[in-house]
N, C-alpha and C positions, 0 to 999 in steps of 0.2 A: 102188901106194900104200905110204909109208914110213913107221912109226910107232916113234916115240922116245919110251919114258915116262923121268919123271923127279919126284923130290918124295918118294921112298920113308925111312924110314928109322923109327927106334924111339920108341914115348912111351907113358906110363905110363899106365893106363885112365882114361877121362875123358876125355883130353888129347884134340887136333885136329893134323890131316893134312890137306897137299891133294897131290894126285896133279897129273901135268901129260903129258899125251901130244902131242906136236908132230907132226903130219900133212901129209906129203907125197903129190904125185903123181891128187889126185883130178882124176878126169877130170870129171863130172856132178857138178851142184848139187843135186842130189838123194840125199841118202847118209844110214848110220845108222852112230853109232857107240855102242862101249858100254866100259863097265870089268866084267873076267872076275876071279875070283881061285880061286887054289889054294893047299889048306893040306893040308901034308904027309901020303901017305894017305886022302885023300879025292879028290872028283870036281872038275873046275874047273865053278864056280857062278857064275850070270851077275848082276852085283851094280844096275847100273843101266845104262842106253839112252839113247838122244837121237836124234831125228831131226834134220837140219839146218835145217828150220824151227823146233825148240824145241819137239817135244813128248818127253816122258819119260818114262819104267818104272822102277817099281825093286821089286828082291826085297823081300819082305814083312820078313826081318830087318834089313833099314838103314833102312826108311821111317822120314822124321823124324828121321835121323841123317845119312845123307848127301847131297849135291844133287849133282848131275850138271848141268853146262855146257858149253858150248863158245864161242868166240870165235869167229866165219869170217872176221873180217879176221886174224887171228892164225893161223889153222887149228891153233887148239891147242882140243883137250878139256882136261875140269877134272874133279876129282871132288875134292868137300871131305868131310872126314869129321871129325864130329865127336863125342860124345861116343864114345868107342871103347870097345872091348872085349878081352880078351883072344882071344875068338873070330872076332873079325876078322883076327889073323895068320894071313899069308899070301903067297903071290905074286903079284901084281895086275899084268892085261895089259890091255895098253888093243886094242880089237880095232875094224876099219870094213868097210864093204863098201857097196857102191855098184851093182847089180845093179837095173833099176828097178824089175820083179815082188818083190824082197823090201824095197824101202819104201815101195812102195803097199800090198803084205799087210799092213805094219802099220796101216793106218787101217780101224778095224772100226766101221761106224755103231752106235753104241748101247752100244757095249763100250768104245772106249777105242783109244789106241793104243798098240803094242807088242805085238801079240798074240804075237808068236815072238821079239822084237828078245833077248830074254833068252837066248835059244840058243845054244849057240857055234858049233854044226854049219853055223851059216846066214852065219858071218864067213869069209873068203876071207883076209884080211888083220891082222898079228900083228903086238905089239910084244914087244921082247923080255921083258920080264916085270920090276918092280920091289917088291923085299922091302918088307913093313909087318909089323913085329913090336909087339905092345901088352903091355906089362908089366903082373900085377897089382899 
């Protein structure tokens, strides 16, 4: 699997971003992908998920700021982000994996799904990483 992000680039806080990761090479219609980010000195932190039916995760600080999409006639993820932060600079990678046991883990009766899809230890599959810096 081949993954191209693209859409990075600077805007002042408030402002709006979308991300764009172009995805090649899936073998199975059954896959999860997600958007990772790192900021300088820190850990890389798993920002939102998507199964390829359209369920979704997202870390507790973008709920309500950003959405996470995907197209599968396009085979492009999205991640829109909007009201931004300073604290959202960073490296942002668009990451998939396709392993059937880790997108069935994600469907937890009663809990939700994404129970791990936030992890990055659980992606096989890396894009090169695309800068987002937010100005205050």
């Amino acid at each position: 699997v081949q993954l191209v992000e693209s859409g990075g680039g600077s805007v002042q806080s408030g402002g709006s971003l979308t991300l764009s990761c172009a995805a090649s090479g899936f073998t199975s219609n059954s896959y999860c992908m997600a958007w990772f980010r790192q900021a300088p000195g820190k850990e890389r932190e798993g920002v939102a998920a998507i199964g390829s039916a359209g369920s979704t995760n997202y870390a507790d600080s973008v709920k309500g700021r950003f959405t996470i999409s995907i197209d599968n006639a396009k085979n492009t993820l999205y991640l829109q982000m909007n009201m931004l932060k300073p604290e959202d600079s960073a490296m942002y990678y668009c990451a998939a994996e396709e392993r059937e046991e880790f997108f069935l883990r994600q469907h937890t009766p009663g809990v939700g799904w994404g129970a791990s899809a936030l992890e990055d230890y659980e992606y096989n599959y890396w894009g090169q990483g695309i800068q987002v810096t937010v100005s205050s």
